[in-house]
C-alpha positions as CSV (number, residue, x, y, z in Angstrom):
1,X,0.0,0.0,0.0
2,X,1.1,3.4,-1.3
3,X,0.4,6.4,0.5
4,X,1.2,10.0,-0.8
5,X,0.4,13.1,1.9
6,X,-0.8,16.0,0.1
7,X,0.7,18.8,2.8
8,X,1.0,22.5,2.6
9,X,4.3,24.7,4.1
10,X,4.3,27.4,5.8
11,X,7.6,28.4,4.5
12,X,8.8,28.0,8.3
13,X,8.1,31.5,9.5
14,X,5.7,30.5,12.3
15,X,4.6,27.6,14.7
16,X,2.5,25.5,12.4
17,X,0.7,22.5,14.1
18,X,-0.6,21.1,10.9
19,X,3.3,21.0,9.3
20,X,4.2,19.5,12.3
21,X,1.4,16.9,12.4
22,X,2.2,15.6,8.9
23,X,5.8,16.2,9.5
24,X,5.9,14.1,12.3
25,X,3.5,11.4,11.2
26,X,5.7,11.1,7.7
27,X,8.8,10.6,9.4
28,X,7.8,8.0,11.7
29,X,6.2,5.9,9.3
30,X,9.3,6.2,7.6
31,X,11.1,4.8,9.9
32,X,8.6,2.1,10.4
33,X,9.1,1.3,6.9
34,X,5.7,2.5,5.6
35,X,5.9,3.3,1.7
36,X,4.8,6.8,2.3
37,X,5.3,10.3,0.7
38,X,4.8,13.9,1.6
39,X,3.9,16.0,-1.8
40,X,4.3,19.8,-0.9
41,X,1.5,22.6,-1.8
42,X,2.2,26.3,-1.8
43,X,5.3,26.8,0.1
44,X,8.5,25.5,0.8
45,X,8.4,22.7,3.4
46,X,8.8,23.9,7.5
47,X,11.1,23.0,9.6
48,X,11.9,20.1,12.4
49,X,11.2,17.2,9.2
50,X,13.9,16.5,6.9
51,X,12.9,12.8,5.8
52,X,11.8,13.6,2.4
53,X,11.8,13.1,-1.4
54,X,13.7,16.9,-2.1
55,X,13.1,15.9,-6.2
56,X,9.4,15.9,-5.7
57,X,8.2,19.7,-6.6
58,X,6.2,22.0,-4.9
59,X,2.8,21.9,-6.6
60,X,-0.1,24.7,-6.4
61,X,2.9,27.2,-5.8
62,X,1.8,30.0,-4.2
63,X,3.0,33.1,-6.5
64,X,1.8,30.8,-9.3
65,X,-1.6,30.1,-7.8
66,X,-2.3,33.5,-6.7
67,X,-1.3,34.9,-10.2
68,X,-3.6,32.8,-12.1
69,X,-6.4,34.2,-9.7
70,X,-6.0,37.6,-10.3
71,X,-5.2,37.3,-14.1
72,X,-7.1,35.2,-16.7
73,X,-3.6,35.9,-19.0
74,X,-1.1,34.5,-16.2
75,X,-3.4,30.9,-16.7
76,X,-1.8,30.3,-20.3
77,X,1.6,31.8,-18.7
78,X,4.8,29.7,-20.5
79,X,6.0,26.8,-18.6
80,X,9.4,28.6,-17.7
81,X,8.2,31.6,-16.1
82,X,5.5,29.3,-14.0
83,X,8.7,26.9,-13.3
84,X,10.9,30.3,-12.1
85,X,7.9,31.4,-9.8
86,X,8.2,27.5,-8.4
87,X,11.5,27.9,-7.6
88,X,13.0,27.4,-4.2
89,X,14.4,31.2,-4.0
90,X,11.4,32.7,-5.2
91,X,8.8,30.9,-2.9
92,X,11.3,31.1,0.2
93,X,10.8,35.0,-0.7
94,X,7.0,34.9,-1.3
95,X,7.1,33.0,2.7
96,X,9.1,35.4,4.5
97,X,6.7,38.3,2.7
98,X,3.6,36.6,3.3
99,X,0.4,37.1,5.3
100,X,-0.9,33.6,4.2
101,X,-2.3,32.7,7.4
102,X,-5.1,35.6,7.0
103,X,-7.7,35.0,4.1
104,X,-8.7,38.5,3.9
105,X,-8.2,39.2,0.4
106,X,-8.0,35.7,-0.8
107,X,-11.8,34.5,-0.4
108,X,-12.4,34.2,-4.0
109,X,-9.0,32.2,-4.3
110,X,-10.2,29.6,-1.6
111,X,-13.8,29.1,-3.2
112,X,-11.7,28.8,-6.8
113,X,-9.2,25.7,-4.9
114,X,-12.5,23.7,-3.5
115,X,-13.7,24.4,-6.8
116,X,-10.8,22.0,-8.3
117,X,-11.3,21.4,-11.9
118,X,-13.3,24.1,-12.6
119,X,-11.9,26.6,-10.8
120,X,-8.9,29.0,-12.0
121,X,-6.0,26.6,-10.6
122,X,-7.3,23.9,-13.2
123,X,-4.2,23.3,-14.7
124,X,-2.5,23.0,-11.1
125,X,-4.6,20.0,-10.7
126,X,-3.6,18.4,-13.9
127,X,-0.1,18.7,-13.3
128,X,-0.6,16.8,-9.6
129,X,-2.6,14.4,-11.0
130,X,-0.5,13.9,-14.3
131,X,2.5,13.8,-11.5
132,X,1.0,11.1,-9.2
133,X,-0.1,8.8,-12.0
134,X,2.8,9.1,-13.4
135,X,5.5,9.2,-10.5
136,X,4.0,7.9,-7.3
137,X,0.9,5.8,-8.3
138,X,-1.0,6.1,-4.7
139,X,-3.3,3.2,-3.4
140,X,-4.4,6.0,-0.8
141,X,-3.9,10.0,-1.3
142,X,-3.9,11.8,2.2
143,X,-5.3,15.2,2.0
144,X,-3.9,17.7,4.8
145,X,-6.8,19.7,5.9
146,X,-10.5,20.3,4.3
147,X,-10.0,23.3,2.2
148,X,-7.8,20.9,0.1
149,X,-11.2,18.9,-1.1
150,X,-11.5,20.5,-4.6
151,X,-8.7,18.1,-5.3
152,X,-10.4,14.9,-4.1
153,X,-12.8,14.2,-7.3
154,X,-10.2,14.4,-10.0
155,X,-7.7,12.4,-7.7
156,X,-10.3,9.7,-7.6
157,X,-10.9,9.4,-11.2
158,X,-7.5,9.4,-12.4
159,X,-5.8,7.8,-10.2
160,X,-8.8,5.0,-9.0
161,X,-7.2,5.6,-5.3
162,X,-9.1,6.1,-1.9
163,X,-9.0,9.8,-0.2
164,X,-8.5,10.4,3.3
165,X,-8.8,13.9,4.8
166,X,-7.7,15.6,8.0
167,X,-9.8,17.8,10.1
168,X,-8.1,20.6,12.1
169,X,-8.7,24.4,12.5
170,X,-10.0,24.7,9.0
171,X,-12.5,27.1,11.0
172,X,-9.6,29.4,11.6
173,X,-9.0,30.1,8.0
174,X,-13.0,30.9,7.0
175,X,-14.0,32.5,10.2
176,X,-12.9,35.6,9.6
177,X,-14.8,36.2,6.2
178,X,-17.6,38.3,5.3
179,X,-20.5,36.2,6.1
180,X,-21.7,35.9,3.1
181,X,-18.0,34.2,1.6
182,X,-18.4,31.9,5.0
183,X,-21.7,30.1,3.7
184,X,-20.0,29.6,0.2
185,X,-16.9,28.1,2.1
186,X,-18.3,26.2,4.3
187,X,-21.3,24.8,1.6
188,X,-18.7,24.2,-1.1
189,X,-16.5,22.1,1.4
190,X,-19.8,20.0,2.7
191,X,-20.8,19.2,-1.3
192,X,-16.8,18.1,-1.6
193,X,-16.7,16.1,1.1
194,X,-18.4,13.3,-0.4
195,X,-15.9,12.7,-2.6
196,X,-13.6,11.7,0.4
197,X,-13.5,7.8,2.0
198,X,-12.6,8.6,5.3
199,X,-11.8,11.7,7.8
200,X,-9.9,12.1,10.5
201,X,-10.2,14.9,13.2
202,X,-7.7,16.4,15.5
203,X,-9.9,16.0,18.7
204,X,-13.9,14.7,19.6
205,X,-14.8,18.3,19.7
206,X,-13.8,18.8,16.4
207,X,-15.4,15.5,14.7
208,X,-19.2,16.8,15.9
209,X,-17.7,20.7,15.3
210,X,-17.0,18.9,11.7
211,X,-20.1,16.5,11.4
212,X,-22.3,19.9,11.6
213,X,-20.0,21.9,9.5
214,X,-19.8,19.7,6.7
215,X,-22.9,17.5,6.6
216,X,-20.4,14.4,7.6
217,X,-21.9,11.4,8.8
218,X,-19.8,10.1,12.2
219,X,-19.4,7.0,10.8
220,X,-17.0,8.3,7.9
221,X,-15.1,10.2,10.8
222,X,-12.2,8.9,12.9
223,X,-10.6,10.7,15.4
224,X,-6.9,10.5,15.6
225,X,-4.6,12.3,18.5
226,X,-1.6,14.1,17.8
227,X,1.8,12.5,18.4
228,X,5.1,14.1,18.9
229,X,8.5,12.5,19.6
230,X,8.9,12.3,23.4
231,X,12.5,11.6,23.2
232,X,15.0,14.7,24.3
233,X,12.3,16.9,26.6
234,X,13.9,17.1,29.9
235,X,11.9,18.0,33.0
236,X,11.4,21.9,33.9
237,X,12.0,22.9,37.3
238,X,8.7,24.6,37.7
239,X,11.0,27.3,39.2
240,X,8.5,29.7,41.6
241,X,12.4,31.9,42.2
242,X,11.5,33.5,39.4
243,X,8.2,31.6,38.0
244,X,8.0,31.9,34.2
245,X,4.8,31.9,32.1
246,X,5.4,30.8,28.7
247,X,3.4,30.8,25.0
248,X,4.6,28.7,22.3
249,X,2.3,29.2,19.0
250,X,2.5,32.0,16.5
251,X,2.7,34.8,17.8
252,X,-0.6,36.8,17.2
253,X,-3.7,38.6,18.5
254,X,-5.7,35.6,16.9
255,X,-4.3,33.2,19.3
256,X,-4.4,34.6,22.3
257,X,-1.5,36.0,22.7
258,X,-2.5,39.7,23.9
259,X,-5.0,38.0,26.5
260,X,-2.2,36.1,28.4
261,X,0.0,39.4,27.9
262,X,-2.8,41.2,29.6
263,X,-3.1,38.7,32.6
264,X,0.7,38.9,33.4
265,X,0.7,42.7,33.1
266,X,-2.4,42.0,36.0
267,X,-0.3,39.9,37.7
268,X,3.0,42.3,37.9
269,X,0.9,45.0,39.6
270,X,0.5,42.4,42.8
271,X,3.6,43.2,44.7
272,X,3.3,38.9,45.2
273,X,4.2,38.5,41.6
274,X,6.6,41.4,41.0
275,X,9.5,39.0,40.0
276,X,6.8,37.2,37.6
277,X,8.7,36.6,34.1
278,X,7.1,35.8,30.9
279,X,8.9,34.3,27.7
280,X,7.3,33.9,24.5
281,X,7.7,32.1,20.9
282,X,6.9,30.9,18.2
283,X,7.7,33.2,14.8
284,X,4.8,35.4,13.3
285,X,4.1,36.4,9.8
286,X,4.1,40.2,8.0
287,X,0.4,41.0,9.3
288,X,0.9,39.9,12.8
289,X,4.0,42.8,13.5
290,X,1.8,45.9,14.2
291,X,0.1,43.9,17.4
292,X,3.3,42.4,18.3
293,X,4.6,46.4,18.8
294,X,1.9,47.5,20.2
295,X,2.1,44.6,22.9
296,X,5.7,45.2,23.7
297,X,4.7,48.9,23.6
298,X,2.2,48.0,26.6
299,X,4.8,45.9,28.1
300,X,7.0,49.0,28.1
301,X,4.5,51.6,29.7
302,X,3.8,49.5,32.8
303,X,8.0,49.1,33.3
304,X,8.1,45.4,32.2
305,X,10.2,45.4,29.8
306,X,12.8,43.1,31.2
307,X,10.9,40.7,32.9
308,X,9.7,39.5,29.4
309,X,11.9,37.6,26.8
310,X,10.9,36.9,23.3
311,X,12.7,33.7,21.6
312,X,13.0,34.2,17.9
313,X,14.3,30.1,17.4
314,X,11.8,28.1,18.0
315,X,13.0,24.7,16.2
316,X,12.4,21.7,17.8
317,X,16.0,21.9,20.1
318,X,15.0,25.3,21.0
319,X,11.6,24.3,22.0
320,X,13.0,22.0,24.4
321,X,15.3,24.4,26.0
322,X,12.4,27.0,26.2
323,X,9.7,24.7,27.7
324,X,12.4,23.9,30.4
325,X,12.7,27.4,31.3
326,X,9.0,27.5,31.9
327,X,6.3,27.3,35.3
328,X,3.5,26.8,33.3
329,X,2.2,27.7,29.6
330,X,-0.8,29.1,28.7
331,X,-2.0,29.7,25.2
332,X,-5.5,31.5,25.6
333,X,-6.7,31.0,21.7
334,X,-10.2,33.0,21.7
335,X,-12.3,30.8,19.8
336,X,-10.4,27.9,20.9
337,X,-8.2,25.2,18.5
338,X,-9.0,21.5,17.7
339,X,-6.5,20.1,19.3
340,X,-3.7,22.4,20.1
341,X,0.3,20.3,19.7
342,X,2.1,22.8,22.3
343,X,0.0,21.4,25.0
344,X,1.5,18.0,24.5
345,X,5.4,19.7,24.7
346,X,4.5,21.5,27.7
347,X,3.3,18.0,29.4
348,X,6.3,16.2,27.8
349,X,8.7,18.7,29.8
350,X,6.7,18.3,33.0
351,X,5.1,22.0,32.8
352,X,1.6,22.0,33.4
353,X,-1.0,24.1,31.3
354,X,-3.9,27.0,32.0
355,X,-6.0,26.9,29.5
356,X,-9.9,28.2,28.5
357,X,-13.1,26.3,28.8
358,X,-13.6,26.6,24.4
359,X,-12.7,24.4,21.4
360,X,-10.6,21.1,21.9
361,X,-8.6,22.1,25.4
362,X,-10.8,20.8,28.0
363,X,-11.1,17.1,26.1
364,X,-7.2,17.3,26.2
365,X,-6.9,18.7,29.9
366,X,-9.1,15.9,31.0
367,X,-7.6,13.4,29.0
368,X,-4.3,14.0,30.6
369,X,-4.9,16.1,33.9
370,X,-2.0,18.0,33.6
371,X,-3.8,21.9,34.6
372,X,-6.6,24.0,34.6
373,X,-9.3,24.8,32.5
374,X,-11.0,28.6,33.4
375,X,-14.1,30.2,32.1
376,X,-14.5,33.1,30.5
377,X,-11.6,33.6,28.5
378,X,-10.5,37.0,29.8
379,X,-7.2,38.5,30.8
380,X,-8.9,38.9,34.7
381,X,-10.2,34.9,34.8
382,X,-6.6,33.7,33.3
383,X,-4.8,36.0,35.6
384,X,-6.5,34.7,38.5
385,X,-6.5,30.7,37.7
386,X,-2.1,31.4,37.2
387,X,-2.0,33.3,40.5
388,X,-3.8,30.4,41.8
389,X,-1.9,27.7,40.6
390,X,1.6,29.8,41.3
391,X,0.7,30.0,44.8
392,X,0.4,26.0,45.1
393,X,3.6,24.1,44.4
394,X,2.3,20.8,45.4
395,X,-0.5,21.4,42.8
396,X,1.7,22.3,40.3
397,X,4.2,19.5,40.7
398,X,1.0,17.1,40.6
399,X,-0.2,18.3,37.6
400,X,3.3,18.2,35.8
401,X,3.5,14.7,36.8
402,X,0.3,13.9,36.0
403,X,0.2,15.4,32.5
404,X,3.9,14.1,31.4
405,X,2.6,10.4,32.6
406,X,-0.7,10.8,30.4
407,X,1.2,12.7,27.5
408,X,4.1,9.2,27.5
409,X,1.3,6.8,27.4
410,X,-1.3,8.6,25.3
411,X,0.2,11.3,22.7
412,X,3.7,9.5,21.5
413,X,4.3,9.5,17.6
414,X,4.2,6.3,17.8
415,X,1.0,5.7,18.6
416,X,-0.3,8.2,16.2
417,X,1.1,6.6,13.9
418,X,-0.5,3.2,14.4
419,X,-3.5,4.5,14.3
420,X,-3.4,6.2,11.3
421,X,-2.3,2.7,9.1
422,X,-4.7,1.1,10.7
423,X,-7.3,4.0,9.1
424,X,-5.6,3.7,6.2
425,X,-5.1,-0.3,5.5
426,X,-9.0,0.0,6.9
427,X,-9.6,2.7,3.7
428,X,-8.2,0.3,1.3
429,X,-9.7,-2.9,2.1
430,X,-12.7,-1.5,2.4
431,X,-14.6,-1.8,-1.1
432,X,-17.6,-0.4,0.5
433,X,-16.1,2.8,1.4
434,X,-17.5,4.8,-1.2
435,X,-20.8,4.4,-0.9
């Protein structure tokens, strides 16, 4: 069985917990000796995975796709100027310039992707397709996340394979349209989705978030936990002389990142907490500098400047020494996330998490009972549930313990990974699938 893992890049700029997912899961089932291969989309492939095939291209480039949206010439562009906008230079550029993570401005570009064949990226399609019959010859095609669907039908056709497709935080990306582009987002995904064999979502909460969205029956949905590789973490300190409060995602308003900044500028007016540090990482993008000055601009005013650090590295050896530098992590996401990949690094370094009562977090606090879940998600509430939690050492140190013991036995790679074959050797026995 042949599997080939459709996967976007980021171009490396920012925390991505999709890239790492499929990073993570393609490695490992290399190593287990899976016939498996990750096919990039858009960007550049991120970094922390290095296990793959560097002579297959990067398809739906993202100059090249973005040109053929906004000009009906640039479709029937010669092969050699698409080829130089595909290049390794030029997209490494288009990442470290981008505001890809915000769809403002790109609505009619997402609808014209989930519209696959007959949308304006047409020919971007044939040349996967012509690639992966040609090339790989899938038994099972793994698409990364829902918004790649418009791919699914054609996929099928030509290459008589079986689809899979993630689930995770495709919400994040149609949210914050107009309304009106929303419904079309959200109505074109549900008619696609019944080109696809078999889902698999990041959490429970994000299968019946999914089942609704999409019209998805729970039987065609599995859910699959995250997995990262346990070895190298080492053990914070949970130092309270001075206690550190950490964020590891990207580094924007969006994700909750000026809500815990808030609650520690609360905290550092209690004279109790005056020697309260907070350090902070995981990269941004282009769109998400203006609130990171403002924020440090705050931080300034109230005379906090240095008990604050920002860590610009924030590969996977620089994650470890980070989380070791930590107390506890919170990463206050407003709406929520579907599963949320930095919670299982701060369990695997024994630091325990605060996190809101929305989205995927409370399935995973109670799965692994390593913190707090608060209610509302406010810069006051998270203030007062750290404060809390700082001022009981034994409480911390259980739930550190607690949550790296879950995290060991629950959310290894390993065990992600052998649950996804078993999906997909399910998938591809499974002559019923379609129907």
């Amino acid at each position: 069985m042949k599997i080939a893992h459709i996967t976007p890049g980021s171009g490396g700029n920012f925390y991505c917990q999709n890239c790492f997912r499929d990073g993570s899961l393609l490695d490992s089932s290399l190593e287990l000796g899976h016939e498996i291969c990750r096919v990039p989309m858009y960007l550049p492939l991120d970094l922390d995975h290095h296990k793959w095939d560097e002579d297959i291209p990067v398809f739906y480039g993202a100059i090249n796709i973005y040109l053929k949206e906004k000009s009906s010439l640039y479709r029937n562009a010669p092969s050699w100027m698409e080829e130089l906008f595909d290049s390794g230079p030029m997209l490494r550029l288009a990442a470290r310039m981008s505001g890809s993570t915000q769809a403002s401005g790109l609505e009619e570009m997402t609808l014209s992707m989930l519209k696959g064949e007959e949308g304006n990226q047409a020919s971007e399609l044939d040349r996967l397709v012509e690639y992966l019959a040609a090339v790989i010859k899938p038994d099972v095609v793994h698409l990364s996340n829902a918004l790649l669907l418009g791919l699914a039908k054609r996929m099928k056709a030509v290459l008589g394979c079986k689809i899979v497709c993630s689930l995770q935080d495709e919400n994040e990306w149609v949210d914050p349209m107009e309304e009106a582009y929303q419904r079309q987002v959200w109505g074109l995904m549900a008619e696609k989705a019944v080109d696809v064999d078999r889902f698999i979502a990041a959490s429970h909460y994000y299968s019946r978030f999914s089942q609704n969205k999409l019209d998805i029956p729970a039987a065609k949905i599995d859910v699959v936990y995250a997995g990262i590789h346990l070895d190298g973490y080492q053990k914070s300190s949970l130092s309270l002389d001075p206690p550190v409060i950490g964020y590891l995602n990207r580094m924007s308003e969006s994700l909750g990142l000026g809500i815990l900044i808030d609650a520690f500028l609360i905290l550092k007016r209690d004279p109790e907490f005056q020697d309260l540090r907070l350090h902070i990482t995981g990269g941004h993008t282009a769109e998400d500098k203006p609130f990171l000055q403002q924020k440090l601009e705050d931080i300034k005013q109230q005379g906090c400047e240095d008990s604050v650090r920002v860590f610009e590295a924030f590969d996977r050896p620089d994650r470890i020494e980070f989380l070791k530098s930590l107390t506890l992590l919170s990463v206050p996401v407003p709406a929520g996330e579907a599963f949320g990949t930095y919670q299982i690094e701060a369990l695997a370094a024994s630091v325990p998490i605060v996190q809101p009562n929305v989205g995927g977090f409370p399935e995973f606090v109670a799965a692994t009972d390593g913190g707090v879940i608060y209610e509302p998600n406010d810069s006051q509430t998270l203030a007062d549930n750290m404060a809390s939690l700082l001022r009981q050492p034994d409480r911390l140190r259980q739930y550190a313990e607690q949550g790296e013991r879950a995290v060991q036995e629950q959310f290894s790679i390993q065990k992600m990974v052998r649950n996804m074959t078993a999906i997909y050797e399910d998938v591809f026995t499974d002559e019923e699938s379609n129907s």
